[in-house]
C-alpha positions as CSV (number, residue, x, y, z in Angstrom):
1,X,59.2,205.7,258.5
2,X,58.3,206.8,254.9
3,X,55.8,203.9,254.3
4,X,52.9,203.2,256.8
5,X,52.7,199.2,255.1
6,X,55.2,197.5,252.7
7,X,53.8,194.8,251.2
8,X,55.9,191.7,249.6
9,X,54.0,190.4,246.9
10,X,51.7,192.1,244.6
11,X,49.4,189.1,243.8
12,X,45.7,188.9,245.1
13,X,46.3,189.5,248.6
14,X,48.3,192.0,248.7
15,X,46.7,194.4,246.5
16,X,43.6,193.9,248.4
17,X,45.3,194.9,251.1
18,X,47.2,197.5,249.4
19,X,44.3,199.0,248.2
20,X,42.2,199.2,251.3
21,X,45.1,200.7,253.2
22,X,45.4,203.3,250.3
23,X,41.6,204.2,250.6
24,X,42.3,204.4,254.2
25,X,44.9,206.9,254.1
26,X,48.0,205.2,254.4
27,X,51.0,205.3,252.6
28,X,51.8,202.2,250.9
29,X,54.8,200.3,249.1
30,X,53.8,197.1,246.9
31,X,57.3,195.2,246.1
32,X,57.2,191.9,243.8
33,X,59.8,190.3,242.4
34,X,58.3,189.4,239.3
35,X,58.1,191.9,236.7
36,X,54.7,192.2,236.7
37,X,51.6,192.2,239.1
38,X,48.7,190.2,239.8
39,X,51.3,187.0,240.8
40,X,49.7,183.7,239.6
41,X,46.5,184.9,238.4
42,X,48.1,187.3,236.2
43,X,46.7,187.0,232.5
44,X,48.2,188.7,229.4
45,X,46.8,189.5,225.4
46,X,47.9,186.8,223.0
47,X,46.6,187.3,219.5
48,X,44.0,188.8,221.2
49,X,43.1,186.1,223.6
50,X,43.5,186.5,227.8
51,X,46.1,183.7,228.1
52,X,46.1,182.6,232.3
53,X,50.0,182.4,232.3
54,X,49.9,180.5,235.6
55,X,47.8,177.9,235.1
56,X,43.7,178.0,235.1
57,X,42.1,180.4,237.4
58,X,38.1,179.8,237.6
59,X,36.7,182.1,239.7
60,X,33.9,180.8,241.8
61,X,32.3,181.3,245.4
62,X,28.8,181.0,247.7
63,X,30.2,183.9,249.7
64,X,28.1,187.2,248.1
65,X,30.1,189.6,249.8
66,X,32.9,188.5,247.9
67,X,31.9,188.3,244.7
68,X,30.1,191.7,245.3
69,X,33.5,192.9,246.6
70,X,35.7,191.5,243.5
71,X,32.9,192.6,240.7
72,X,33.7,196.4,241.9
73,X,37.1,196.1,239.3
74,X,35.9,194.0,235.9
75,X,32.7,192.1,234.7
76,X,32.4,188.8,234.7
77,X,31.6,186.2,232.3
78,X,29.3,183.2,232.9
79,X,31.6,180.8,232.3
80,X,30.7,177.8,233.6
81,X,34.2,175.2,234.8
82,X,33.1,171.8,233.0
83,X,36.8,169.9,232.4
84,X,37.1,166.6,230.4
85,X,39.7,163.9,231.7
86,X,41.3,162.1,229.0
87,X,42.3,158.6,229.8
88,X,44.2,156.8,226.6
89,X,42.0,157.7,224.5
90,X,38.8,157.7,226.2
91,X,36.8,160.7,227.0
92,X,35.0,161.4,230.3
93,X,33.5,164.5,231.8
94,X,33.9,165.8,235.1
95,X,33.4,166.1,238.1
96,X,31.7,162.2,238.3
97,X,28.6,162.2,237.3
98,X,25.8,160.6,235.2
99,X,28.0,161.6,231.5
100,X,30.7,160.2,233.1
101,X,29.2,156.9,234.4
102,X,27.1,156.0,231.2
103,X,30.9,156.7,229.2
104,X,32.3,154.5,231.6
105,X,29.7,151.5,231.5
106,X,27.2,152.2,228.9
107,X,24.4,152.8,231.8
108,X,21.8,155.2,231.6
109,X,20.0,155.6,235.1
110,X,21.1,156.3,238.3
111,X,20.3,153.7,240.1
112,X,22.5,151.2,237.5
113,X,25.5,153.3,238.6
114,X,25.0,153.1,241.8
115,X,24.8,149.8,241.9
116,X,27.9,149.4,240.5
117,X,29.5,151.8,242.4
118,X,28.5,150.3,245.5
119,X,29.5,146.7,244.0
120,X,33.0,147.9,243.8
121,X,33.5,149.2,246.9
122,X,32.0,145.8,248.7
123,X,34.3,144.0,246.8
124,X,37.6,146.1,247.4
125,X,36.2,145.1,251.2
126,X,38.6,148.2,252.5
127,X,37.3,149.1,256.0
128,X,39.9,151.7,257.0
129,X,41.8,153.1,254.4
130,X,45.5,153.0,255.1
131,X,46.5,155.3,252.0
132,X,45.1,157.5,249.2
133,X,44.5,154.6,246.9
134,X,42.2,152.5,249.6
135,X,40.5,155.9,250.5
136,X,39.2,156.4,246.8
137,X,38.5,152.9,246.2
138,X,36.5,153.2,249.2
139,X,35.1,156.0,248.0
140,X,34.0,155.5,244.3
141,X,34.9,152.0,243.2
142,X,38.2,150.4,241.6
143,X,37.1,151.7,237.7
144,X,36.9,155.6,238.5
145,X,39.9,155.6,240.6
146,X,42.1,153.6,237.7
147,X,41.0,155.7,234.8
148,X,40.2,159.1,236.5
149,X,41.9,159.4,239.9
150,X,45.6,157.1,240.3
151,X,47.2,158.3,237.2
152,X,46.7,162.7,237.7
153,X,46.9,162.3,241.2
154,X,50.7,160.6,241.6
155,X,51.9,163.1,239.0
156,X,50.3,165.9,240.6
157,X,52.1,164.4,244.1
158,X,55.2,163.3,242.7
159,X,54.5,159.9,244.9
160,X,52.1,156.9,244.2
161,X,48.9,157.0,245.6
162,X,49.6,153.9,247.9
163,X,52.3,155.9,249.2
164,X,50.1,159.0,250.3
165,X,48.0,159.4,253.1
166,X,44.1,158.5,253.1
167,X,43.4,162.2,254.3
168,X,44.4,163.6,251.6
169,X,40.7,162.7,250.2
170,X,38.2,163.2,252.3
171,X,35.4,163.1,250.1
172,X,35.2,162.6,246.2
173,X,32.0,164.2,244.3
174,X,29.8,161.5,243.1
175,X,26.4,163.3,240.9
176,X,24.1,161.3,239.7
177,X,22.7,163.2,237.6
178,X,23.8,165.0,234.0
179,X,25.6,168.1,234.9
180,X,29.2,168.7,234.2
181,X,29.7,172.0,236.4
182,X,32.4,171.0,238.7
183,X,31.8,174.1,241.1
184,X,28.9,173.8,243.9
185,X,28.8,177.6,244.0
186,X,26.3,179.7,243.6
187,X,28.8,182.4,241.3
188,X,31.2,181.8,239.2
189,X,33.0,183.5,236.3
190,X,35.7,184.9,234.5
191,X,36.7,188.2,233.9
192,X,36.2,189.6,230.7
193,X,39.6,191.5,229.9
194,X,41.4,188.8,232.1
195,X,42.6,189.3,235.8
196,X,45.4,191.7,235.5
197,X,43.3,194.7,235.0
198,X,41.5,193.9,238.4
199,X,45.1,194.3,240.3
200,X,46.1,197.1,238.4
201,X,43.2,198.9,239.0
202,X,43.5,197.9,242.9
203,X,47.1,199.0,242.6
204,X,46.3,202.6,241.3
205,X,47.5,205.5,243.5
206,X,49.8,202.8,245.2
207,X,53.5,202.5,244.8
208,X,55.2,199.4,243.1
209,X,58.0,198.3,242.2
210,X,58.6,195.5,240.5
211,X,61.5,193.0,239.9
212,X,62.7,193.6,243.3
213,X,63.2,190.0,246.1
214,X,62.2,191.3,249.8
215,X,65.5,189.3,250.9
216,X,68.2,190.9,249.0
217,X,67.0,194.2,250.1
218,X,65.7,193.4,253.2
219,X,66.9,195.6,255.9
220,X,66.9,198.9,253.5
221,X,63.1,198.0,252.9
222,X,62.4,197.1,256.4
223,X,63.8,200.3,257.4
224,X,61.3,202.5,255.1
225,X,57.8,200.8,256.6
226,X,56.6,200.8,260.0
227,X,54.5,197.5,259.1
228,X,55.0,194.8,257.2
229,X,52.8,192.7,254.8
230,X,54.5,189.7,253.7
231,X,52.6,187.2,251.1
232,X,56.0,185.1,250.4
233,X,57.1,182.0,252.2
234,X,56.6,181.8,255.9
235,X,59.6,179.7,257.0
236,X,61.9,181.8,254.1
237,X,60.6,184.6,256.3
238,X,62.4,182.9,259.0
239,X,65.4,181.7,257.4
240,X,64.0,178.2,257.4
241,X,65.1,178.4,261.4
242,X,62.9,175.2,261.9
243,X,63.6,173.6,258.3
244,X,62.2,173.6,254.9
245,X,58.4,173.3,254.4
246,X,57.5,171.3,251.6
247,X,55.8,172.9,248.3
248,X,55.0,171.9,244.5
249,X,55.6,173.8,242.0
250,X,54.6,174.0,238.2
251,X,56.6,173.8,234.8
252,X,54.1,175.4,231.7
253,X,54.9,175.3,227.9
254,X,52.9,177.4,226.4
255,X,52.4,177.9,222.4
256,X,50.2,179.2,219.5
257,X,48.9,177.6,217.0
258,X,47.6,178.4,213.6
259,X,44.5,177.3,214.0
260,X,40.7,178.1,215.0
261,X,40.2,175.1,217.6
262,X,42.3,173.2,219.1
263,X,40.6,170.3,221.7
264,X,37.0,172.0,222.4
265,X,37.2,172.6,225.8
266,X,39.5,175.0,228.2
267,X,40.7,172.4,230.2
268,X,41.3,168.3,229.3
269,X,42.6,166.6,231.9
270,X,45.2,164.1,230.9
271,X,44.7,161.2,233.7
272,X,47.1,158.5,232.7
273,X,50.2,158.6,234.8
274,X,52.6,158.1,231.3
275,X,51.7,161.2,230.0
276,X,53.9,163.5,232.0
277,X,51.5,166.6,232.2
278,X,48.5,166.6,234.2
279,X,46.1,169.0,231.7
280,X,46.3,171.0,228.8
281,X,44.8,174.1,229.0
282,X,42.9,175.8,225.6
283,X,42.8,180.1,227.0
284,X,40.0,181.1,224.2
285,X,37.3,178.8,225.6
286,X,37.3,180.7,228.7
287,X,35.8,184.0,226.7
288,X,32.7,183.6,224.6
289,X,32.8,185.0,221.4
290,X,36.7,183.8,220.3
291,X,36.5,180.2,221.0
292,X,35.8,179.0,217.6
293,X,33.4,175.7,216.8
294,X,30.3,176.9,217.4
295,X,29.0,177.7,213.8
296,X,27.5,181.0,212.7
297,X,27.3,182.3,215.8
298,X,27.1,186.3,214.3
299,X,30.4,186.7,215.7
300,X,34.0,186.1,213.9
301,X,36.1,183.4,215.7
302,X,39.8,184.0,216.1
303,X,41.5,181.9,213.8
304,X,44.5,181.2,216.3
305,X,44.8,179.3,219.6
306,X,47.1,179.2,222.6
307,X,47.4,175.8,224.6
308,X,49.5,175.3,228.1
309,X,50.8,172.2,229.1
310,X,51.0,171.9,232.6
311,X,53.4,169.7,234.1
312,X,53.8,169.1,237.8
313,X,57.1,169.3,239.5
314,X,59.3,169.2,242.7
315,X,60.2,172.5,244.7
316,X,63.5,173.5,244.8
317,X,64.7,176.6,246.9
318,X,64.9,178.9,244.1
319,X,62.1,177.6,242.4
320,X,58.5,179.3,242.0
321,X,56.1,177.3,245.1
322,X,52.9,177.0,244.1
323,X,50.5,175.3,246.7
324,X,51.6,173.7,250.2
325,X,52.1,170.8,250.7
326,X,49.2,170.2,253.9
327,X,50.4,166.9,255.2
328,X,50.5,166.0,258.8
329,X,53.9,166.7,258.6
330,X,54.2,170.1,257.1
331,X,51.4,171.3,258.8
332,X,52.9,170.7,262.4
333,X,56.2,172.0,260.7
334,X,54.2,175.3,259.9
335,X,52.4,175.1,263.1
336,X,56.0,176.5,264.4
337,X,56.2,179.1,262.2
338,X,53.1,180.0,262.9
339,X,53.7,181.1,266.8
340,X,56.7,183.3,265.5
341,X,54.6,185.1,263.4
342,X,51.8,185.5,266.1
343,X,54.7,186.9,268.0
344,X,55.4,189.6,265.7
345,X,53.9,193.1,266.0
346,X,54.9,194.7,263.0
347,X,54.4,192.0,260.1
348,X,51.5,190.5,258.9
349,X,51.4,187.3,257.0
350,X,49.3,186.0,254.4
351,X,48.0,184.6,251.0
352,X,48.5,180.7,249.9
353,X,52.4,180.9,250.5
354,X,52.3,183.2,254.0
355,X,49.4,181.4,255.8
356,X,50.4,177.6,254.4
357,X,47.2,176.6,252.8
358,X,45.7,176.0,249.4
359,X,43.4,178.8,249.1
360,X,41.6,179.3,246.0
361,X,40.8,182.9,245.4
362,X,37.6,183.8,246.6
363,X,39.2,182.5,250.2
364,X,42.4,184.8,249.6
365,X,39.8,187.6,249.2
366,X,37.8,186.3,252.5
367,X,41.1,186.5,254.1
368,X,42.4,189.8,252.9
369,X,39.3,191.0,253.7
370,X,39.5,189.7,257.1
371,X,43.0,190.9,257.7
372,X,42.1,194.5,256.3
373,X,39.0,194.5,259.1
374,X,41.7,193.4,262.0
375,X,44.8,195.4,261.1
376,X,43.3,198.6,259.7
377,X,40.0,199.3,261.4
378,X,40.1,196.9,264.2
């Protein structure tokens, strides 16, 4: 074999893994069949702003080994996720919490919210939710769920919330207190220079070739690596032998515009269900020192903007998947798929699209990590 590992897909998890088995000593071959690396957390320069072409990509985790890990390749930011949902033309901040409640109902303490809270969720009188809609009513009350929850959730779905399952939300985050940092963790960040460099310096010394699909070339590219990586689709893997699972995928429109500031914030949340995207997304708020608004801060604003609309869509075979779809369904579907690839003793499987599960990217790390530990020093 001329390659020790060929791995399909040079997005997080594969160049971690790419990268370890380099340092390790083994011959590598990175395919993707975009023309570029880093998969969706690529970023790229626009009028000198990082612009996250695939959508928002906060980095955040509790887990110290892996931000120590991740920090190796760039610096971090502090940037701090605090979204706004826009509902007709109200504003609320996000997650819940004591700015949104006194938006909501003119309150000011905690124990008035959670008093009404509680109020509405006595009278919606739902003692086993059925579907998503009683689980959040349940959850938070009839006026959060209307304004904040029913609206981005059935266009993030593609079905109403009546219509999806009630374990689909487990929990919502209620604070009662004034703090609009939707992550828990304990880091959290953004690179300064954007993700791709942190790929690209993983990459280095590695192989790749880009613009090339694992399945039009298959057997020629299985022939050249004694192991296999794979980061794509499980059941396209398999040919679908078992059926399709089901995915959603994303539609972005992108532009720049000729001016300094465009809505404040990197990310506004658009929660009513007529507006067909779910969030537009404002690139130059995720670095400091570009954003623009802030007065004389010492440091010149750039006087341009990118926004990306992000609209939710159906997958289609062909079509770019971008998270799973983990209902009970799928998930026994995938189940199957799952003891062919434990089968296996040349490929390994994983990332969001090879291990069926909505990973954010601290967990690909943890699993990359993982998987490097079993397959090359295990």
């Amino acid at each position: 074999m001329k390659y020790d590992y060929l791995v399909v897909g040079a997005g997080l998890f594969g160049a971690i893994f790419a990268y370890e088995a380099n340092k390790a000593g083994k011959k590598v071959l990175v395919i993707d069949r975009r023309p570029h690396v880093g998969g969706n957390i690529y970023t790229e320069e626009v009028e000198g702003i990082q612009v996250h072409k695939y959508g928002a990509h906060i980095f955040h985790t509790s887990d110290k080994e892996v931000w120590d890990y991740i920090q190796q390749f760039a610096e971090f930011n502090r940037y701090t996720n605090c979204p706004v949902a826009r509902y007709k033309d109200e504003m609320y901040n996000l997650p819940f919490n004591m700015n949104t409640f006194s938006k909501m109902w003119g309150i000011k303490t905690p124990e008035e919210a959670k008093e009404i809270i509680d109020r509405q969720i006595k009278e919606a009188g739902i003692k086993e939710p059925a579907n998503l809609e009683e689980q959040a009513i349940s959850l938070v009350g009839r006026d959060i769920y209307e304004k904040l929850i029913k609206g981005y959730t059935e266009k993030q779905w593609g079905k109403r919330a009546s219509e999806l399952p009630s374990f689909i939300i487990r929990r919502l985050p209620v604070r009662y207190v004034y703090d609009n940092n939707y992550f828990n963790d304990q880091y959290q960040g953004i690179p300064i220079g954007g993700y791709t460099q942190i790929i690209e310096k993983m990459l280095e010394g590695v192989e790749v070739r880009l613009g090339v699909d694992f399945f039009e070339d298959r057997e020629i590219l299985e022939s050249e690596a004694d192991h296999i990586v794979f980061t794509g689709m499980i059941d396209a893997f398999y040919d679908y032998c078992y059926g399709e699972l089901e995915y959603r995928s994303l539609r972005f429109e992108t532009e720049t515009l000729d001016m300094e500031n465009y809505q404040g914030n990197a990310v506004v949340n658009y929660t009513e269900y007529e507006i067909p995207y779910t969030r537009i997304i404002e690139h130059k708020h995720f670095e400091y020192g570009c954003q623009g608004g802030y007065g004389n801060t010492g440091t010149p604003a750039i006087q341009k903007t990118v926004i990306t609309r992000e609209y939710p869509a159906a997958w289609e075979k062909g079509a770019q998947p971008y998270y799973p779809m983990n209902d009970e369904k799928n998930n026994a579907l995938y189940e199957r798929y799952r003891e062919l690839a434990e089968k296996e003793e040349h490929v390994i499987f994983g990332g969001r699209l090879g291990l069926y599960r909505y990973y954010d990217m601290h967990q690909v790390i943890a699993e990359a990590l993982k998987c490097v530990k079993e397959n090359l020093y295990g």
